[in-house]
C-alpha positions as CSV (number, residue, x, y, z in Angstrom):
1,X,156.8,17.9,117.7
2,X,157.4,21.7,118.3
3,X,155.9,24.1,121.3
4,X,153.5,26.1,119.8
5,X,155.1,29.7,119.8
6,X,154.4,31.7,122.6
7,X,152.4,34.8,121.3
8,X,151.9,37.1,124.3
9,X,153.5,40.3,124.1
10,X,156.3,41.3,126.2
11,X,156.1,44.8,127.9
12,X,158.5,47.2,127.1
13,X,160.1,49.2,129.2
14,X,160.6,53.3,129.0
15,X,163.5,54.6,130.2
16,X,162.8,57.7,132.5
17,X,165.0,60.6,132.8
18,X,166.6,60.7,135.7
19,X,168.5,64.0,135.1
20,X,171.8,62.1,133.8
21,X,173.2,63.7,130.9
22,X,174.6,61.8,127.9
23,X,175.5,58.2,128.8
24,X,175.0,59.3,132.7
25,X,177.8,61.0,132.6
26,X,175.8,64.1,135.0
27,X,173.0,66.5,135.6
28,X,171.5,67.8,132.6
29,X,170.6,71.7,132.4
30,X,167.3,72.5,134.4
31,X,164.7,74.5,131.9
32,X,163.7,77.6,133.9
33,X,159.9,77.7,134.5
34,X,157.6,80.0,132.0
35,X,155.9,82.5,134.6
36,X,152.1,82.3,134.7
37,X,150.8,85.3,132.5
38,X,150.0,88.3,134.0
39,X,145.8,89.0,135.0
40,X,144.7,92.1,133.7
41,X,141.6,93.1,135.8
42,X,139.5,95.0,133.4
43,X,137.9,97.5,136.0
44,X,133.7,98.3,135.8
45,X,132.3,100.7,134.5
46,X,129.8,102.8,136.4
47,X,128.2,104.7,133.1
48,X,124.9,105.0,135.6
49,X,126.8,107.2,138.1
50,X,128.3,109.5,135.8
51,X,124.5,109.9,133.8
52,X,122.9,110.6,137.1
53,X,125.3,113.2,138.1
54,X,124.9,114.7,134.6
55,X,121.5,115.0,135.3
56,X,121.6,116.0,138.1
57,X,123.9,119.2,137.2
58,X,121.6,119.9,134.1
59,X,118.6,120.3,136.7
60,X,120.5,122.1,139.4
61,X,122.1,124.3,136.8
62,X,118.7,124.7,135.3
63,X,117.4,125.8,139.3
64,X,120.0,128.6,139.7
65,X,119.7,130.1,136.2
66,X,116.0,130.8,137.1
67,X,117.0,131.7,140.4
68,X,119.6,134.4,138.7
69,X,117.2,135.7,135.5
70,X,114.4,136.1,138.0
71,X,113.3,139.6,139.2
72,X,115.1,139.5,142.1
73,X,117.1,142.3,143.2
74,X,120.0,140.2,144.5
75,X,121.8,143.8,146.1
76,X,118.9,143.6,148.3
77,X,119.2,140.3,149.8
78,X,123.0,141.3,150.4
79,X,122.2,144.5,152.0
80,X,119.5,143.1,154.7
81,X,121.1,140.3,155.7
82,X,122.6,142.1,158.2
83,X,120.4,144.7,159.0
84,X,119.2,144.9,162.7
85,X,115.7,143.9,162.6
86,X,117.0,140.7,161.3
87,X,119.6,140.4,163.4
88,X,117.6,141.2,166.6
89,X,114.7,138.5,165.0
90,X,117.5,136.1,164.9
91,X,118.0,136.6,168.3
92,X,114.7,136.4,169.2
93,X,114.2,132.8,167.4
94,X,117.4,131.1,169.2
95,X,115.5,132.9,172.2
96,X,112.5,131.5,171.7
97,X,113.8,128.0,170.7
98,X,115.7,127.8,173.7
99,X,113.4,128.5,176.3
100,X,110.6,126.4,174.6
101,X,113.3,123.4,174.4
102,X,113.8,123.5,178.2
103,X,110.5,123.7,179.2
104,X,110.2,120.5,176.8
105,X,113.0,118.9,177.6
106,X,111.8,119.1,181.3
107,X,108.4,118.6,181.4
108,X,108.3,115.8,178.5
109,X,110.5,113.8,181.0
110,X,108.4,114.3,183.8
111,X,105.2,112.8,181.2
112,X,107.3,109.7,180.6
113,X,108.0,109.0,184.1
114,X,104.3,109.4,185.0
115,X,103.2,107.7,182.0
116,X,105.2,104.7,182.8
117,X,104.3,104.9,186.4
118,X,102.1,102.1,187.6
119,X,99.2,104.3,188.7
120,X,96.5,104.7,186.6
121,X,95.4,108.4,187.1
122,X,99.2,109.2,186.6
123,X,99.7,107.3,183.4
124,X,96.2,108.5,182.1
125,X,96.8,111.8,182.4
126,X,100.3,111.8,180.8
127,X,98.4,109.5,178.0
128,X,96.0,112.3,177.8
129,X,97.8,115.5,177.4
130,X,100.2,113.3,175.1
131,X,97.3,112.5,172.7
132,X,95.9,116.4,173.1
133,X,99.3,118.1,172.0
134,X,100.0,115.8,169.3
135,X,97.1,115.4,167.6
136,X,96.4,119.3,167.6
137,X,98.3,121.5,164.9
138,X,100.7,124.0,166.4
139,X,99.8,126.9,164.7
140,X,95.8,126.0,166.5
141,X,97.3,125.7,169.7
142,X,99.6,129.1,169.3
143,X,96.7,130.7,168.6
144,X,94.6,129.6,171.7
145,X,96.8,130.9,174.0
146,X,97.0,134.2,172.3
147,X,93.1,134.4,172.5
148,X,93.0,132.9,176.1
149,X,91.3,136.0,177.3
150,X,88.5,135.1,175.1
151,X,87.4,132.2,177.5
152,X,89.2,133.8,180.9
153,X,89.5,138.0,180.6
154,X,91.0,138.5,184.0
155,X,94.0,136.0,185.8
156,X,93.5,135.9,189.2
157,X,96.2,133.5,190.9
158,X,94.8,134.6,194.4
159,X,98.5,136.7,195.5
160,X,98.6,138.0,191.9
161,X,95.3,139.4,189.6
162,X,95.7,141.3,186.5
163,X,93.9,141.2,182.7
164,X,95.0,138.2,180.8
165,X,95.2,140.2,177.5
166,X,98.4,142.2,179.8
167,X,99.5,138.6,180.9
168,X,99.3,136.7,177.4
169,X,102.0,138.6,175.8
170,X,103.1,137.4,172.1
171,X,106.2,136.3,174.0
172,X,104.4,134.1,176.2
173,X,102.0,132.6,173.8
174,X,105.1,131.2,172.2
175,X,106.7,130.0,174.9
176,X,103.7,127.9,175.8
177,X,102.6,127.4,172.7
178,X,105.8,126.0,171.4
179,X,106.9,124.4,174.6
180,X,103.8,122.7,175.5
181,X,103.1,121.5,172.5
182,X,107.2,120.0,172.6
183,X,106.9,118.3,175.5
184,X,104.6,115.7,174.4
185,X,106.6,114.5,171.9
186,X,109.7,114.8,174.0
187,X,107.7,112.8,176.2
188,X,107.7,109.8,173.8
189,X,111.2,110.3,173.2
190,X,112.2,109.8,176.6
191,X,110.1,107.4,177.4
192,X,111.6,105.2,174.5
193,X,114.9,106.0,176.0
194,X,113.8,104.9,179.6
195,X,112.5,101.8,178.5
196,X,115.8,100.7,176.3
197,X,117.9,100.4,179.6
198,X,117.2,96.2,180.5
199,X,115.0,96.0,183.5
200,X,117.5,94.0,185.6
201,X,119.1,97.5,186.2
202,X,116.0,98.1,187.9
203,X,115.9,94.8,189.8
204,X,119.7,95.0,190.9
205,X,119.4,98.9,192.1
206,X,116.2,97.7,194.4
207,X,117.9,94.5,195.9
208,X,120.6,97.6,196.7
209,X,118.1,98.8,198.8
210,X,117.6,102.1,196.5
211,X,114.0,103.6,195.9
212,X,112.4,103.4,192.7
213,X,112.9,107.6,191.8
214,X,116.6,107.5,193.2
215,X,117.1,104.5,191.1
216,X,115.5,106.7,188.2
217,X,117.5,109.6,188.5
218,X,120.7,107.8,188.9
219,X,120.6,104.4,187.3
220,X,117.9,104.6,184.7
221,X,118.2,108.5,183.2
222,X,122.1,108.2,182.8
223,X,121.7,105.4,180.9
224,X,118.5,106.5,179.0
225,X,120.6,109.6,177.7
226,X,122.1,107.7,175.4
227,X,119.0,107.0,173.2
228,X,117.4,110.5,174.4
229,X,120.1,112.9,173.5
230,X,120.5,112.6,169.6
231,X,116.6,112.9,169.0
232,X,116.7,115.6,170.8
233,X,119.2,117.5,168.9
234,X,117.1,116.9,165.9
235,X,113.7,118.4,168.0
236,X,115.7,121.2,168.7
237,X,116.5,122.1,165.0
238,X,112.8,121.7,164.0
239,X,111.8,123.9,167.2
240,X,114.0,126.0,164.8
241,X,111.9,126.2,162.1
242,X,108.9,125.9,163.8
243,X,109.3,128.9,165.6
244,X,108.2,131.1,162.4
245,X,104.5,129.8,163.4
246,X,105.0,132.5,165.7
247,X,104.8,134.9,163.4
248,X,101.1,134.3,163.2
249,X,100.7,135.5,166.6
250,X,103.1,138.7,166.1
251,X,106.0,137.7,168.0
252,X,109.5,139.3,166.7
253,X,110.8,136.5,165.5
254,X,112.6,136.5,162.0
255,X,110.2,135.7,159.9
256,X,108.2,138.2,161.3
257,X,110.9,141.1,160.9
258,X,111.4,139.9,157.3
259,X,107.7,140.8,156.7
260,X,107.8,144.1,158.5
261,X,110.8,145.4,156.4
262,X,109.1,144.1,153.7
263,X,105.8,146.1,154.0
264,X,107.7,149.3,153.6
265,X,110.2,148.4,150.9
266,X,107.8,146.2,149.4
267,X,111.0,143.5,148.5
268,X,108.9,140.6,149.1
269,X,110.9,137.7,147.8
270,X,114.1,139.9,148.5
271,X,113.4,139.8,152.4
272,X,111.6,136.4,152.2
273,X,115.5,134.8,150.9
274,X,116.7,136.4,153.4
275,X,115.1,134.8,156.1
276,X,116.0,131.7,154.2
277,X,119.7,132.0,154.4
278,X,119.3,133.0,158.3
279,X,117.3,129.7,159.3
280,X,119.5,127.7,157.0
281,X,122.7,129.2,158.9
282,X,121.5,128.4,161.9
283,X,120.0,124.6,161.1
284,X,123.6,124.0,159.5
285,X,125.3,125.4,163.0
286,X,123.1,123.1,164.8
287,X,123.2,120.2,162.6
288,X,126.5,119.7,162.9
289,X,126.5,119.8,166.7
290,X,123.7,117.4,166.7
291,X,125.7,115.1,164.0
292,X,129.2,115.3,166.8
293,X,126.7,114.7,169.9
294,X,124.9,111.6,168.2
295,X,128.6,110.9,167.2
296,X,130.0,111.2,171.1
297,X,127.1,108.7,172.2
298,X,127.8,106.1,170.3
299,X,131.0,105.1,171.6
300,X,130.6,102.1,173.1
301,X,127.5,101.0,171.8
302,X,129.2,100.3,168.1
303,X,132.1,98.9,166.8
304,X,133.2,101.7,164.7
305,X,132.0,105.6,164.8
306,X,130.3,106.7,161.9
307,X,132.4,108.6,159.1
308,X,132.1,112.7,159.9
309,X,130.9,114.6,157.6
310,X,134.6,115.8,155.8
311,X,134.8,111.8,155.5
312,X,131.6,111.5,153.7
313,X,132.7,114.6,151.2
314,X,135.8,112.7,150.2
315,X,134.7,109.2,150.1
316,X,131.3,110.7,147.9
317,X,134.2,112.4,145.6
318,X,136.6,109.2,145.4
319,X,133.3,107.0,144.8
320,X,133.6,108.2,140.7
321,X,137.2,107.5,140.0
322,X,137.9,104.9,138.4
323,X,140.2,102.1,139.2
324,X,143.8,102.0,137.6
325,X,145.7,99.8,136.3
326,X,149.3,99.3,138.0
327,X,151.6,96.4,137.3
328,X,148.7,94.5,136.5
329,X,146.8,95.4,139.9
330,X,143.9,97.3,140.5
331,X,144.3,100.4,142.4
């Protein structure tokens, strides 16, 4: 009797290539490997930059042909922009912004320090004048002290006695009009800045033995500039501007010599521009030194300095180009 016939199926076996050529005679010839396909980066499109700009244009455009069809007697502007009323009104508002910026600048610290003193008739009255002067308009408070011989007609000082409509000068006025009214808010300026520098300065400059206004003057305040200084540029170019209030009280400041020439040539809108260009010349000077000052304190408190303002003009121009396409790479 016969084995029954054995029906499981026998692997086979598949020769792998082992790189021998025929009959294993030797290497066969490597294929050389099919580079991956180039990726072309298909840049985007920013269709919303370029329709805003064309806006933009369109309106601006739009501006300066009114501008230029008005009835404006462009000579004029040309003419008085040098004249010497304006010039010496120009003058007299750098003047006038100057001084009132001091007496700000001085007396605003002073209200911080006494505001943050731990006395209560100190702090009140710093709280006091603070709320007084910044909740009044300036123009109301230019025009009390022009009108101060309304409530008191003579100044007597004891050693010095004289009318107060003699004392009260426009210039005057101003000055403490403008200057009084800046301190307060300098006040809260530098009072911010005192009270960014940590308190274990403090602490550390006592347990030296140092007395609390020594360690204000020379621990606290230098480091408080930092914080104090570039808001202060920026109250110094709207002391700028708000220095045309004093026109209302007839001090010879530009605005003011701008209307006088005005009255007798009767070019309005002529004299009006160009007291215009004059305060924006003189906000641009100063803007830029306030944009370098903010710029020199902030080294070492940031890890890069911001861009200046040539910077921002070219990055702003390079921001709508569009990418191109070199060897396949983006540029």
């Amino acid at each position: 009797m016969s084995e029954p016939e054995d029906k499981t199926p026998v692997p086979v076996s598949i020769a792998k290539d082992d790189g021998a050529g025929p009959g294993g005679a030797g290497p066969a010839a490597k294929s050389s490997p099919v580079p991956p396909e180039a990726i072309k980066a298909i840049p985007v499109r920013h269709y919303g930059r370029w329709i805003s700009a064309v806006i933009v244009l369109v309106l601006l455009g739009l501006v300066v042909a009114a501008f230029v069809n008005a009835d404006i007697t462009w000579p004029t502007v040309g003419r008085y922009l040098n004249h010497e009323t304006i010039l010496t009104g120009a003058v007299n508002t750098l003047w006038i912004t100057l001084l009132a910026m001091l007496m700000g600048v001085v007396l605003g610290t002073v209200l911080a320090v006494m505001r943050l003193s731990k006395n209560p008739v100190m702090s009140s009255v710093a709280w006091g004048y603070i709320w007084v002067f910044r909740g009044t308009p300036v123009l109301v408070q230019l025009l009390i002290w022009y009108n101060l011989a309304l409530i008191f007609p003579i100044l007597d000082l004891g050693f010095y006695r004289d009318e107060m409509n003699d004392v009260m000068t426009p210039f005057l006025a101003a000055l403490l009009g403008l200057g009084l009214n800046e301190a307060a808010y300098m006040a809260e300026i530098s009072r911010a800045g005192i009270q960014s520098v940590d308190e274990g300065q403090t602490e550390a400059a006592h347990a030296l033995g140092m007395t609390g206004s020594r360690t204000m003057r020379r621990i606290v305040l230098p480091q408080a500039m930092r914080v104090i200084i570039p808001p202060t540029g920026n109250e110094f170019i709207n002391m700028l501007k708000t220095s045309s209030l004093a026109y209302a009280i007839q001090y010879g400041e530009l605005l003011l010599s701008a209307t006088k020439i005005s009255s007798r040539n009767l070019s309005v809108m002529e004299l009006l521009l160009v007291a215009t260009v004059w305060y924006l010349v003189l906000t641009t000077i100063f803007s830029i030194g306030q944009y370098y000052l903010e710029r020199h304190f902030q080294r070492g408190s940031s890890r890069s300095l911001p861009p200046t303002p040539w910077q921002r003009v070219r990055k702003s121009l390079t921001s709508f180009r569009t990418p191109s396409q070199v060897g396949g790479k983006t540029v």
